[in-house]
MISEFI-118481 format. One record per residue (C-alpha): x, y, z; residue in three letters. Coordinates in steps of 0.25 Angstrom, whole numbers, plus 5000, padded with zeros to 4 digits. Example, Ala and Ser with C-alpha at 12.3 -4.5 7.8 and 13.67 -1.06 7.14 Angstrom:
504949825031ala;505549965029ser;
***
This chain:
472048714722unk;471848844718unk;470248804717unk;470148764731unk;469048854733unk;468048764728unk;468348644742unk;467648764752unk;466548804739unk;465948654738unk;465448644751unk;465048794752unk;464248764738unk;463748654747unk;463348734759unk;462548844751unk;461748734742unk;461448654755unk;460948784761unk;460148814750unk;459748694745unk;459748584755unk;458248554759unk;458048534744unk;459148444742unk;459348284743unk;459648254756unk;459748414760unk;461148414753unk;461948324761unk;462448264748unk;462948404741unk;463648434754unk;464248294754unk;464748304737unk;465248454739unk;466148424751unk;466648294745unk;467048364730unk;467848464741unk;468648344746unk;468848304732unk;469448434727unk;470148434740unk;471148314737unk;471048374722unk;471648504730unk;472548414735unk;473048344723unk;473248464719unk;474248514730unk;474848374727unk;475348414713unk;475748554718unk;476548524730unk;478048494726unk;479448484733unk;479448634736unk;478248624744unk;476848674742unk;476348794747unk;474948814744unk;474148864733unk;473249004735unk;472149064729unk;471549184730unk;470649284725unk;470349444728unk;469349454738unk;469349614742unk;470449714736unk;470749854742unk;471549924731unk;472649964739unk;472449894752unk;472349754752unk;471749634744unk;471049524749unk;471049384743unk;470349264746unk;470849124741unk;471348964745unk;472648924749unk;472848774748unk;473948724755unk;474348574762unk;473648624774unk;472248664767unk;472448544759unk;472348454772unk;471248534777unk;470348524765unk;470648374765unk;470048384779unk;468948464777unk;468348404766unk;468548254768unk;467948274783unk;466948374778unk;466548264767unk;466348154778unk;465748224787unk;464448264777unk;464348134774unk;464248084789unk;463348184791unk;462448144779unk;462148034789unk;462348104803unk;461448214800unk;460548144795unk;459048194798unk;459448334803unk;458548424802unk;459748534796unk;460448414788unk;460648514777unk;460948634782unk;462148544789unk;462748494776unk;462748644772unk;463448694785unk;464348584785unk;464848624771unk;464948774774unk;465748724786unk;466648644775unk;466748764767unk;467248844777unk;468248754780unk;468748744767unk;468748884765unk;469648904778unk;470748824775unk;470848844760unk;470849024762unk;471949074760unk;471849204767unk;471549244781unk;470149304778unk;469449194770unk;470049084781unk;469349174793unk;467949184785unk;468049034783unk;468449014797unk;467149084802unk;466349004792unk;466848894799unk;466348944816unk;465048964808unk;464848824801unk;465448764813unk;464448834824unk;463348804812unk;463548644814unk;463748644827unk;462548694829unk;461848614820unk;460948544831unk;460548694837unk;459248624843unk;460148584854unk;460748684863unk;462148614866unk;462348614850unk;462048764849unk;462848814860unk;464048724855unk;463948794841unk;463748934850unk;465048884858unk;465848844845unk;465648984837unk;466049084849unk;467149014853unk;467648994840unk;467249134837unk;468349174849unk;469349104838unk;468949164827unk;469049314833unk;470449304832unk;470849234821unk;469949364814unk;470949444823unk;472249394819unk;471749384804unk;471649544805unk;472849564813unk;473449464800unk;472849564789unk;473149704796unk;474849644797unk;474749574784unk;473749644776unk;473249524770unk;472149384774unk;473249294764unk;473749184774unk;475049164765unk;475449294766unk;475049304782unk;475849174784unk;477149234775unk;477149354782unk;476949304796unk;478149204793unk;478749314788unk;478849394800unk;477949514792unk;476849534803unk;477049614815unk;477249514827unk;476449564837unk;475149554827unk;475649424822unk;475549374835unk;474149424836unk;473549364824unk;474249224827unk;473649244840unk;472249264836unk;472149184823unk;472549064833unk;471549094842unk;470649084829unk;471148944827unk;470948894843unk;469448944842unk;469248844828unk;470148744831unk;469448734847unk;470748754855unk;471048794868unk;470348884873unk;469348904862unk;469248734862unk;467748734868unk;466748754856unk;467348604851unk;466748514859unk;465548574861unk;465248584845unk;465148434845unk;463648474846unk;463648484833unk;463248354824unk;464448254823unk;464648284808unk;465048444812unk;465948374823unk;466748304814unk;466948414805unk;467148534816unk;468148444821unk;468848384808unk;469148454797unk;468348614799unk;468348704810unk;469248634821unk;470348604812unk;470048764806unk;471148824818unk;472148714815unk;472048744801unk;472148904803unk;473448884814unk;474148784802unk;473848874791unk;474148994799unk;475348934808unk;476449014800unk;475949134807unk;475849074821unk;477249014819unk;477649174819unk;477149204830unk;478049174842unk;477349084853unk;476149054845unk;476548914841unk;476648884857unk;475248954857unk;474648844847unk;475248744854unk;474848774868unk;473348794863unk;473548644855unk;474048574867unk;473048634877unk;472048584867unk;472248464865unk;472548424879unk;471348494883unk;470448404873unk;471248264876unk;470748294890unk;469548334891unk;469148224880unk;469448114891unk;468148154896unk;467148184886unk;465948094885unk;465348124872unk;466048074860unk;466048194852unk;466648284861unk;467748174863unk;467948204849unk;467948354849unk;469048364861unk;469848254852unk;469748374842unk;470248474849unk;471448384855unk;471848364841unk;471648514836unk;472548544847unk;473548454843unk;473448514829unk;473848634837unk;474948574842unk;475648544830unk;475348674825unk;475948764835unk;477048654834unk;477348684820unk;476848534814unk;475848594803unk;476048464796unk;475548374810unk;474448474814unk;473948464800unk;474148314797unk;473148294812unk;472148394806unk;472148294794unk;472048164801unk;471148244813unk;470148284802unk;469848114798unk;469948054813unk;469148174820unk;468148174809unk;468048014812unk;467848044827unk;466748134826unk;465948074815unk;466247944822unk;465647974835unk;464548044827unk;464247914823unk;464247854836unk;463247984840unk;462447954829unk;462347804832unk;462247794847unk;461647944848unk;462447974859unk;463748044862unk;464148004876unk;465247904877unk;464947864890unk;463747794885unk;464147734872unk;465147604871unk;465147484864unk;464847544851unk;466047484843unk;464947364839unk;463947464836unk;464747534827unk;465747474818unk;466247594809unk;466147714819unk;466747634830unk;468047594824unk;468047734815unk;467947814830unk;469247734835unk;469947764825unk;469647904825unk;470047894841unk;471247824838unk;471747924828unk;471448034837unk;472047954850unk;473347954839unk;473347794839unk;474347764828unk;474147724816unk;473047824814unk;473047964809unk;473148034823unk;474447964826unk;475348014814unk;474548154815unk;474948154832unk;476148104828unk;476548214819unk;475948324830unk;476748274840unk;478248264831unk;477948414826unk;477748454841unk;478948374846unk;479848434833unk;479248584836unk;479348714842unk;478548704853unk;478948644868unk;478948504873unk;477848534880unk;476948534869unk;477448394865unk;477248334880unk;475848394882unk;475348344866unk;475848184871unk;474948204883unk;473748224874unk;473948104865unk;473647994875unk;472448064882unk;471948094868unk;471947934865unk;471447914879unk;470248004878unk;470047954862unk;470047814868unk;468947824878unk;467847884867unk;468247764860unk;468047644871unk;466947734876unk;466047734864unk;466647624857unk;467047504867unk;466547444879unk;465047414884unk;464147504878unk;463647604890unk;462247654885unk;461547514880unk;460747604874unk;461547674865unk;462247544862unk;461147474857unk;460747594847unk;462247604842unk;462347604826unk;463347614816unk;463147734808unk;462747754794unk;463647734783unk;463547884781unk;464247904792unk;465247784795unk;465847794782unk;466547924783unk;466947904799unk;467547764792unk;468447854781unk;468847944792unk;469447824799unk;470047774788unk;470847914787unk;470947924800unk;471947794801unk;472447824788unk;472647964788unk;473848004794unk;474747914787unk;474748014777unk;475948064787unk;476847934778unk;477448004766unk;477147864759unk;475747884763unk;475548034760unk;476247984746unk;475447884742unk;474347974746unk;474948084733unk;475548164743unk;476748244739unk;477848194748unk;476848144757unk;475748184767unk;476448274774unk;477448334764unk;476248354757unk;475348434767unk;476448494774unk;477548544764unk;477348674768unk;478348784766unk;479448714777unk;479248584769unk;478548474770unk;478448414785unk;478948274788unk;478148174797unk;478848164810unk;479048054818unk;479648064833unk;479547934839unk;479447944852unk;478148054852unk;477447944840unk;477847814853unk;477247904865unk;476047944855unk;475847774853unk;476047744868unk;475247874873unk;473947854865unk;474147694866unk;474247704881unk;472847794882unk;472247704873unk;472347594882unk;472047684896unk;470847724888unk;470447584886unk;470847554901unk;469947664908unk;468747684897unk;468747524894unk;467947494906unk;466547474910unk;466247584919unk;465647704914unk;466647814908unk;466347934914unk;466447874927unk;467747814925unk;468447944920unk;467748034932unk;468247914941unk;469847934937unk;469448094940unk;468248154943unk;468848284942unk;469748264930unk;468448204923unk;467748304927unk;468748424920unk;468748334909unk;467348314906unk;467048464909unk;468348504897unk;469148554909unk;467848664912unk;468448754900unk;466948784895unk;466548814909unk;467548904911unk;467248974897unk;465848974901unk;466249044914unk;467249144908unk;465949184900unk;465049194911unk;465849264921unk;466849344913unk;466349364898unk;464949384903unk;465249454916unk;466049574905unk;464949564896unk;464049624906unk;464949734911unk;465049774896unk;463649764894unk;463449864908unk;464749944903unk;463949974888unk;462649984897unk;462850064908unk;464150154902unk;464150154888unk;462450184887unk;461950224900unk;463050334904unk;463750334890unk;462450344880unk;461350374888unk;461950434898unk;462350544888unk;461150574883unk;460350564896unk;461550664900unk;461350764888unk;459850764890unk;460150794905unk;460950914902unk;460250964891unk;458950944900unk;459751044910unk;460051154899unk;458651174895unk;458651264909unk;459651354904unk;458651384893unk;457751494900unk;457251584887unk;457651714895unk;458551824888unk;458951874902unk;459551734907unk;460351714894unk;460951854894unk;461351834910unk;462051694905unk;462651774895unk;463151884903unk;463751774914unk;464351714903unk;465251834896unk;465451854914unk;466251724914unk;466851734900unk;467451874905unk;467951824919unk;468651714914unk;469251794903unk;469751894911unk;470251804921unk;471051714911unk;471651864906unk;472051904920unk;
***
């Protein structure tokens, strides 16, 4: 544990030889990309054996280590280190297994790009980065590998920047998340000047601790929050992630799975001691969560490109991640980020494969294609299912567990009422991609008749992701998590933090409403998508208007675009005439064409003649003398 350095050094070995090297190499590196990231998964679960043996009745707290970095005699010491705990251990998990997938996929999907290289490389900077975020164990190294992260992710989503959309997505992506990051580099400061330190243990003990003044407590939680919503795309910094699905399918898949999306939830978990001292901030990140995630189950209704049915399913699922945070349930937002990682990493690479084989992306013109293709097909619905929360599959228990720790927390009812609105439209929306693309007669002949399954490349790790994905969360079975070599289970395991280890809960009447609910939208699903007549007339047919809002995601980019135009640029231009007409005409220039004026006036007073200068001398001791003497008297 103590060498977990080396996880986030393979893949940057492999960016820095690819960069270097690849146009010289076998098949421009693809290979050593590939070997460096899957040796990274295998020390992973080395890492994790490891934690295995450590972890005993009395908890395991984590392992650190550091080493000096900067030192101030006197002043302050700076070290830089790891911290392995049961949270980073499932986040490495994540990271490499979907890390590793991914590059093989893309050894097929990117196949014939003309920066195939160059992609392999920034893919495993992006890894890198990752790695190196979760595993810092102080403050300062997680916001340098959080930034590395925006940069990787703007990189590859920008990949394609011959094409405008795709360069104006990655644009999009980097500012808003750059809004984020603003304040999380705020409340990092306002941590270091209360706490005199960047360690994250001792920031944790002494916020717990009630050592840091309230008021800027409340100020750093504020702000590193508002670090986490910009990463993890939630409300209102939520727009960059539907649009970065201009990036190829493979960067989907990883943005969305296991790296940047997932970096907030990570950041709001490891950091949620803080938060918990802070009065009303739970209710903060539970309010943000739920507008989220109802906000995505929505507007997915209406979406016509697969993808970015794909990226709202995302953000409907980082906000219940949220949820369960600002609820308390580390263990259930955690144990969904596990299972999200396999069945939303089988979503995208899934529909890339439909992308790839069909070459198109609009669901209103595909159909049919369960013939076509026999592996991606069944791998897509079970990706849906699990995300829909059909049970036996992952979703279900991970749901599940979300739902009991927001029914057995802190936060209002509310809360609980307004998360079971969002199962059954989340099935209902998951549904119609499915029967869209899927089922039914084929729309666009065409594209029918060119269908293909993909290579084996690429249907190989979609079909191990499906397998995970129906397996996975039975990991939740303290049978299963020990048969698996988890110490007292999956969950005792993972989750024995300092409160002791969390107990899967089981409230009945929430897990029969979450059956009934996503069982009854299935079948409405079915009923209004499951017809002959063209989708997106059938949908505006209901409402035209509702539609409509839908379609257009409620007009939230309009009104950011419009809040832009008319207030950000309208300021913009009175500052720039402020600094223009104020600050340099009257304030600089104005000075100067001032003195030249006045000294241009006193060159008259200049006139060379001895008699003039004793007659101002003379009228000078004249006044001097009458105002004497009139002060005397």
């Amino acid at each position: 544990m103590g060498d977990a350095w080396v996880l986030p050094a393979l893949p940057v070995a492999g960016f820095v030889l690819l960069l270097l090297f690849s146009p010289w190499l076998p098949r421009k590196g693809d290979w050593l990309a590939i070997a460096l990231m899957a040796t990274a998964f295998v020390l992973t679960l080395v890492v994790g054996r490891d934690v295995q043996n450590t972890i005993g009745d009395g908890g395991f707290h984590g392992v650190a280590r550091s080493w000096q970095w900067s030192n101030i005699p006197g002043a302050i010491e700076i070290r830089m280190g790891t911290f392995v705990d049961q949270i980073t251990l499932v986040m490495l998990f994540c990271v490499t297994l979907v890390g590793t997938l991914v590059m093989v996929y893309s050894t097929s999907y990117m196949h014939g790009d003309r920066r195939y290289g160059w992609f392999f490389a920034i893919v495993s900077l992006f890894v890198a980065s990752m790695l190196t975020l979760v595993l810092a164990d102080n403050l300062l190294l997680l916001y340098f590998a959080w930034e590395l992260v925006g940069l990787c992710s703007m990189l590859l989503i920008g990949h394609y920047n011959d094409k405008q959309s795709a360069a104006e997505a990655a644009k999009k992506a980097f500012i808003t998340t750059r809004i984020g990051d603003v304040g999380l580099l705020i409340g990092i400061i306002i941590l270091f000047t209360q706490t005199h330190t960047f360690n994250i243990q001792q920031i944790l003990e002494m916020a717990e601790g009630g050592d840091i003044n309230s008021k800027w407590l409340t100020g750093a939680a504020i702000c590193m929050f508002a670090g986490a919503c910009g990463k993890s795309a939630q409300f209102p910094l939520h727009v960059w992630l539907p649009d970065a699905m201009e990036g190829p399918t493979p960067v989907s898949a990883l943005i969305h799975a296991a790296t940047m999306v997932v970096a907030g939830v990570y950041l709001v978990a490891r950091m949620l001691p803080l938060f918990e001292a802070v009065d009303g901030m739970p209710e903060l990140i539970t309010v943000i969560g739920l507008i989220t995630t109802l906000l995505a189950a929505f507007i997915g209704l209406a979406q016509r490109d697969i993808k970015r049915v794909v990226a709202y399913s995302t953000l409907n699922s980082l906000g219940l991640m949220m949820v369960a945070l600002g609820s308390g349930a580390v263990g259930a937002a955690m144990l969904y980020l596990f299972v999200h990682s396999f069945f939303k990493a089988s979503l995208f690479l899934a529909s890339g494969s439909v992308i790839h084989a069909t070459e198109e992306q609009e669901v209103d013109k595909l159909g049919g294609l369960w013939s076509k293709m026999p592996i991606t097909a069944p791998v897509f619905v079970i990706g849906a299912a699990a995300m829909a929360g059909v049970i036996p599959l992952s979703g279900f228990w991970a749901k599940d567990e979300i739902l009991a720790g927001v029914y057995h927390g802190p936060i209002d009812s509310a809360a609980l009422v307004l998360l079971l609105i969002s199962l059954p439209i989340t099935a209902l929306y998951m549904t119609r991609v499915v029967i869209l693309t899927f089922f039914g007669e084929p729309r666009d002949h065409h594209v029918f008749e060119h269908a293909h399954e993909s290579p084996s490349a690429m249907t190989m790790p979609i079909a191990l992701l499906a397998v995970l994905t129906a397996i996975g969360g039975l990991v939740i079975f303290e049978g299963v998590g020990e048969a698996l070599g988890f110490h007292s289970g999956w969950l005792g395991f993972v989750y024995n933090l300092a409160e002791g280890p969390e107990e899967f809960h089981v409230v009945w009447w929430l897990s029969i409403f979450s059956v009934v609910s996503v069982s009854a939208s299935i079948l409405a699903g079915v009923w209004i998508w499951g017809g002959e007549a063209v989708p997106s007339r059938r949908a505006a047919a209901f409402s035209p208007f509702i539609y409509n809002l839908l379609l257009n995601r409620f007009f939230i980019d309009e009104l950011y675009q419009l809040a832009i135009d008319k207030v950000v640029l309208a300021c913009g231009q009175a500052v720039a005439w402020f600094d223009r007409a104020v600050v340099n005409d009257a304030g600089v220039q104005g000075t100067g064409e001032a003195t030249d004026y006045l000294g241009f006036l006193s060159k008259y007073q200049q006139t060379g003649k001895v008699p003039n200068y004793a007659l101002g001398i003379v009228i000078g001791i004249v006044v001097i003398a009458i105002v004497a003497f009139g002060y005397r008297t």
